[in-house]
C-alpha positions in Angstrom: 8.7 20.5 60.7 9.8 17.6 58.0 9.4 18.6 54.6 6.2 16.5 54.1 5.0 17.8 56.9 5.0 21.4 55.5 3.8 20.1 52.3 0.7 18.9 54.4 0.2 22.0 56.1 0.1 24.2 52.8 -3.4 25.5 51.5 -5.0 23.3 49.0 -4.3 23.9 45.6 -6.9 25.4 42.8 -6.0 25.6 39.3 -3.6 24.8 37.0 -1.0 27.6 35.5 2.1 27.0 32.8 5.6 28.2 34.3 8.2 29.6 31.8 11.1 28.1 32.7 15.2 28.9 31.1 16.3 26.6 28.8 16.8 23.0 30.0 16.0 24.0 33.3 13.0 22.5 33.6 13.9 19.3 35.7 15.6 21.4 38.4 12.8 24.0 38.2 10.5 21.4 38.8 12.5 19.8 42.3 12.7 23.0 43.5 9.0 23.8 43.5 8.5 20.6 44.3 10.6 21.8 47.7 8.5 24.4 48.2 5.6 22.0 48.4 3.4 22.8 45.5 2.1 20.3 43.0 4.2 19.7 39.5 3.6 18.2 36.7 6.9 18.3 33.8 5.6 16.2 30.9 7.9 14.0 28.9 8.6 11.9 26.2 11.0 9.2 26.1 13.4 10.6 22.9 16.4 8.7 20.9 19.9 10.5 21.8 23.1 10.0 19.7 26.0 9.8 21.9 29.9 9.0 20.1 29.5 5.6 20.5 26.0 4.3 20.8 22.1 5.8 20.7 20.4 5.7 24.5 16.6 6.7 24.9 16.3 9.8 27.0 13.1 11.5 28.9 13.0 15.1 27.5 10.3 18.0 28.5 7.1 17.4 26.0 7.0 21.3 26.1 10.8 22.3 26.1 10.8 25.5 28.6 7.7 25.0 29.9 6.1 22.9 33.4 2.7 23.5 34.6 2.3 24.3 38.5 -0.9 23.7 40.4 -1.3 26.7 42.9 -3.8 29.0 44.8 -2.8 32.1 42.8 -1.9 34.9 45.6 0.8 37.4 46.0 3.2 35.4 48.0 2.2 31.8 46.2 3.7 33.9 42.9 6.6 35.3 44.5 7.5 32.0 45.5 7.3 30.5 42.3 8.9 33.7 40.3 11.7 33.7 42.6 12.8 30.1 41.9 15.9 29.5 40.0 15.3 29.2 36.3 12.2 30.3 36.4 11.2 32.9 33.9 7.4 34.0 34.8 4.2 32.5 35.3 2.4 33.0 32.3 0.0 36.1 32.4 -0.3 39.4 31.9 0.5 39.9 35.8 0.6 38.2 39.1 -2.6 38.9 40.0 -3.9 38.1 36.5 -1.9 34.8 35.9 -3.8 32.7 33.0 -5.3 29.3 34.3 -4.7 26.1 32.0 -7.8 23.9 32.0 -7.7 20.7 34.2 -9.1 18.8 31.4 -6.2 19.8 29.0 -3.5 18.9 31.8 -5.3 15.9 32.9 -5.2 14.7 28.4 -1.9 15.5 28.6 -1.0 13.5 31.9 -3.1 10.6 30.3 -1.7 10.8 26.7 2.3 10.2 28.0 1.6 8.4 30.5 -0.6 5.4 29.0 0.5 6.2 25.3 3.9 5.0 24.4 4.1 6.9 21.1 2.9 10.3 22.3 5.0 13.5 21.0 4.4 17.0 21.0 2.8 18.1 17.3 2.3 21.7 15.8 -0.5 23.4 17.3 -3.6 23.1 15.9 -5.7 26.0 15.0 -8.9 24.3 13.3 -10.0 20.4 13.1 -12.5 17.4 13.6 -13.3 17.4 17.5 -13.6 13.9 18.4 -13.8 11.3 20.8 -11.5 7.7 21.6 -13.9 5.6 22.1 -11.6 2.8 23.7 -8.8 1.9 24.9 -6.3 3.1 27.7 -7.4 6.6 26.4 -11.0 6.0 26.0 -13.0 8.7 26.9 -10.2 11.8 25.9 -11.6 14.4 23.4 -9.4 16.0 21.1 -8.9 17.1 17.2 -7.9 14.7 14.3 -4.4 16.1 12.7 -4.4 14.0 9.6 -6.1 10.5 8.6 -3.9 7.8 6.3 -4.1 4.1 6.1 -6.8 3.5 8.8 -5.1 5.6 11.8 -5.3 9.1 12.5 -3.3 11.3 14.9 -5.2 12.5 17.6 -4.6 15.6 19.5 -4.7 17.5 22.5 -3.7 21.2 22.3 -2.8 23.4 25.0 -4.3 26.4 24.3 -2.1 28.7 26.7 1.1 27.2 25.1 0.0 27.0 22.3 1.9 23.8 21.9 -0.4 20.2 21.3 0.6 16.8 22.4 -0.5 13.7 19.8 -1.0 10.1 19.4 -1.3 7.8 16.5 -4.6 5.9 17.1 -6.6 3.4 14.8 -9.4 5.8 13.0 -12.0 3.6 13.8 -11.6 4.0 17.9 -12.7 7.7 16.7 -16.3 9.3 17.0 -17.1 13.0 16.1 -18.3 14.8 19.5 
């Protein structure tokens, strides 16, 4: 069988989980899962690097060490994801108790670098405003306000698993309190 055609013939996928990956080896992490047909999604941010000469724009991991894997949780779906090069683990206590990531916060997150060109990863966020976009590219993603100056606010996603967030600078008035 082809490579897609094994991809085709896997089980259907059921929740989201974040993979620990070794440092800067979340790229190659990612193509090799991707191999072993399961879903990936590697957020990133486009990010200025100085070289000798000159400053280029680079895409870097949102969440440096981190990629989050869509999967059927088993036995052998874990083995085959702990036994890729560079991972580190699947984050859980175990691999039968791996720790799920809410589709809604990985669906924000794919929405937020994807449509937003300023997005960038932020401090987590313990406490804040829950609110609402209400238009826009993002309309319709709920989140919590990190600060307010000068008419705009930054709104943001968190990931609670990570415990990393992902924000974007937004006018103050596309915001409603949920």
């Amino acid at each position: 069988m082809t490579g897609t055609a094994a991809c085709a013939a896997a089980s259907p996928p059921e929740a989201w989980f974040a993979v620990w990956t070794r440092n800067q080896y979340e790229p190659r992490v990612s193509e090799q899962l991707r191999r072993k047909c399961f879903e990936v999604f590697l957020p990133t941010v486009r990010m200025p690097s100085r070289r000798r000469d000159r400053r280029i724009m680079l895409d870097q991991p949102l969440f440096p060490g981190y990629l989050f894997l869509r999967f059927a949780p088993s036995r052998t779906g874990y083995v085959a994801v702990a036994s890729t090069d560079g991972v580190v683990r699947v984050l859980g206590d175990a691999s039968d108790e791996l720790q799920p990531v809410p589709d809604d916060q990985v669906d924000a997150v794919r929405r937020l670098v994807t449509r937003a060109e300023d997005a960038r990863a932020v401090p987590w966020l313990h406490l804040g405003d829950r609110v609402r976009i209400l238009d826009g590219p993002l309309a319709g993603l709920e989140g919590l306000v990190r600060d307010r100056r000068r008419g705009r606010a930054t709104f943001v996603v968190n990931v609670d698993l990570l415990q990393r967030s992902v924000g974007v600078e937004v006018e103050a008035t596309l915001l409603e309190r949920c």
